[in-house]
N, C-alpha and C positions, 0 to 999 in steps of 0.2 A: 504494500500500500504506500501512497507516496506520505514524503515528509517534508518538511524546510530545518536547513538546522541554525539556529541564533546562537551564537557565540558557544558551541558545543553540546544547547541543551536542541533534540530533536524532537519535533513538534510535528502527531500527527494528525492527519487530513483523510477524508474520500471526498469524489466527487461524483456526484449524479447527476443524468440529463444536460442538457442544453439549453441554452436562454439568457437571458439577462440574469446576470448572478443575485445570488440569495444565498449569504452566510448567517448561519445560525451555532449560536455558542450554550452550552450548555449549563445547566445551575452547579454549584458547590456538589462536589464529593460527588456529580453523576457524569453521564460523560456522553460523547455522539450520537453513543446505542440510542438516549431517551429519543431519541425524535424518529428512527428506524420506525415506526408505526405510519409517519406523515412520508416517509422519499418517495411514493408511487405517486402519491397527488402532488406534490410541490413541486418534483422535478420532473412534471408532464412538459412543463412549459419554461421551467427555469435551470438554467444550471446550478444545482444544490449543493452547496459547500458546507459540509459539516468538520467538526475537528474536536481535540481533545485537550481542554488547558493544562500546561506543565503542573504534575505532580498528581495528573490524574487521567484513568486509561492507557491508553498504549502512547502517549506521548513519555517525556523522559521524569525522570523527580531527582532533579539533582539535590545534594548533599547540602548545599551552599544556599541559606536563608536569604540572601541579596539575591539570588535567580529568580523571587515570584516576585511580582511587583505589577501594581492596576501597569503603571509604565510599559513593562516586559509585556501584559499580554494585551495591551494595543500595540505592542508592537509583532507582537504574534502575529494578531486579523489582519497586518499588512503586508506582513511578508508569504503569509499563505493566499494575498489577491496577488501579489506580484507573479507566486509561482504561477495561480490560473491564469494569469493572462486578464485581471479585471482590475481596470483603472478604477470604477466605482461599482457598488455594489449595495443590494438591499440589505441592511443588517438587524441582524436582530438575536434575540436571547430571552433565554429564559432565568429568572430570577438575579443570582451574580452575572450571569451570561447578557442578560439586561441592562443591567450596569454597565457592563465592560461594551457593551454598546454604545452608550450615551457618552461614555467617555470615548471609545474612538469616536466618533461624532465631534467632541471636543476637539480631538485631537486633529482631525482628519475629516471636514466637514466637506471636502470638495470630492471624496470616495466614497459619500454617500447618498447616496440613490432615494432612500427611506429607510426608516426605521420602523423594527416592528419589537415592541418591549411587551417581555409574560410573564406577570406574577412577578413585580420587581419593586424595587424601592428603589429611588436617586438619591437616596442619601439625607444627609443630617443638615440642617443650617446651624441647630444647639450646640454646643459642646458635648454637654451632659447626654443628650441622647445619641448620639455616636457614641463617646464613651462606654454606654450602656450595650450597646450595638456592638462593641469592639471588646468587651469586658464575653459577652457570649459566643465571640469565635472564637476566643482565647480557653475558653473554657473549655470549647469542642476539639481546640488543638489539641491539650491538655488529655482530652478523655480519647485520642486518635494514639497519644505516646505511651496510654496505660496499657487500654484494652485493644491495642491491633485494629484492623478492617472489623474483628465482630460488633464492635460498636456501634457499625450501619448497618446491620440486621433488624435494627429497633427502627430503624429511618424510616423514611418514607418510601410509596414502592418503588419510587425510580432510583432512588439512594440505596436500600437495602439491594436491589437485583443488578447495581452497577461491578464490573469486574475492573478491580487494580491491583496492581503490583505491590504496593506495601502502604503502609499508616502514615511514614515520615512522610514522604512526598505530600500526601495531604495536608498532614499537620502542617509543614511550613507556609502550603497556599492560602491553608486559613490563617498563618500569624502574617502574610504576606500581601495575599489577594484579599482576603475577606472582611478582614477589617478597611478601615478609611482614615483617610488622612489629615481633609479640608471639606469646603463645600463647595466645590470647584465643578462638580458636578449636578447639583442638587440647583446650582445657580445659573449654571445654561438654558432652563430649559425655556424660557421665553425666548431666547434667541435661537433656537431650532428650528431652521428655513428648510427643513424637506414635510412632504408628506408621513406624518405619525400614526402609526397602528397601537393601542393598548388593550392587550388581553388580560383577561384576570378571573379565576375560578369564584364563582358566589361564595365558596365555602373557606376562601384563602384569605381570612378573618385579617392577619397582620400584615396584608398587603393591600386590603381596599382603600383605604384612606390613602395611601401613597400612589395605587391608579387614580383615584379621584383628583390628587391633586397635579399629576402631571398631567390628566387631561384637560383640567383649568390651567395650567401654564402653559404648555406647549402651543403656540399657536397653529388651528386646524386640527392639533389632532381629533380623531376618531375614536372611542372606549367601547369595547364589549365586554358585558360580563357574562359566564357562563355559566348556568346551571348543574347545580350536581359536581361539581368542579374544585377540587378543591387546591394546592399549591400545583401538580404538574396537570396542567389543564389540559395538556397534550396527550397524555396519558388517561387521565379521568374522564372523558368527552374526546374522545379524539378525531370522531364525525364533527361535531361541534365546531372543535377548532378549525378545519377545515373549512367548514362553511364560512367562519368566521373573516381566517386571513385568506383564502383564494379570490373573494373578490375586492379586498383591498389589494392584493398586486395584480387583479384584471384591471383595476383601473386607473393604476398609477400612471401619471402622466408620461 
């Protein structure tokens, strides 16, 4: 399967179909498989890029706590358009994968096509609740260095059925990736000049308020919420989501 490699850590990739690209990133501690249910319909029409963030699945989990960083994996989603061959591309993610959306967005607003954000939160303007935010993936790193991989058997079903090579690599995404830094995110989003997609499960209690409110910020965006649905919406409804985001990229401009 192909891969890109960033400064020795190797990052993987598949691609499906043909079209105007559509990268999707996956949430904490799951990995490309979640969306394996949607690549017959998405990639009817689009070239499907899915992949794996360092420290999780068949990408690499280096040793070295500096290797994860929001930084490193926008720099990831770029260097895996470069190898497709896609100057711009629709992006989008689920939960952290969300995030790290909005951040290459940040980062990288002229390689983006659209945005499609699921089940995510942009982040803290507070101190204290980032803090609070950053205090519970410290905790989950914590409980990754006790108790190994079985510790996602309790997860959710796209976290428990994820396959990875070991704990560390996680553990450091979450002292690395998962936590935040600033609100450097959370404060873009009135200035996001593409078309916005926000999915969100009825039943993904700690993330309504946060689609609520990037759908009031974002200007244009779009929100669906989905029944019976709870954090991997793609998974819990997965007809649903489909209906949901296919014809926001039929009608993207």
């Amino acid at each position: 399967m192909p891969r890109v490699e960033r400064d020795g850590v190797s990052i993987y990739y598949e691609v499906h179909g043909e079209g105007p690209p559509l990268l999707l990133t996956h949430g904490y501690s799951s990995t490309s498989a979640m969306w394996h249910g949607q690549v017959d319909a998405l990639a009817r029409d689009h070239k499907l890029i899915l992949w794996d963030m360092r420290g999780h699945g068949q990408s690499d989990y280096p040793d070295d706590p500096g290797a994860y960083s929001e930084e490193l994996t926008v720099g990831d989603i770029a260097a895996i358009l470069d190898a497709v061959g896609a100057t711009r591309a629709i992006i989008g993610g689920l939960s952290l994968g969300g995030y790290m959306s909005l951040a290459f967005y940040r980062a990288h607003p002229e390689r983006t096509r659209a945005l499609l954000i699921i089940d995510t939160g942009p982040g803290f303007k507070k101190d204290d609740a980032r803090e609070a935010w950053n205090a519970r993936a410290l905790t989950t790193a914590g409980k990754l260095d006790q108790e190994g991989l079985a510790m996602l058997k309790s997860a959710t079903r796209e976290r428990a059925t994820a396959s990875h090579r070991n704990a560390k690599g996680l553990a450091l995404a979450a002292r690395g990736m998962l936590t935040q830094r600033d609100a450097r995110v959370i404060e873009l989003l009135p200035d996001i000049r593409v078309p916005s997609l926000i999915v969100v499960g009825a039943d993904d209690t700690p993330f309504l308020a946060a689609s609520d409110y990037m759908a009031a910020k974002i200007p244009g965006a779009q929100k669906v919420v989905i029944p019976a649905a709870g954090h991997a919406v793609n998974i819990d409804q997965p007809q649903a989501f489909v209906d949901a985001v296919v014809p926001f990229l039929k009608n993207l401009p």
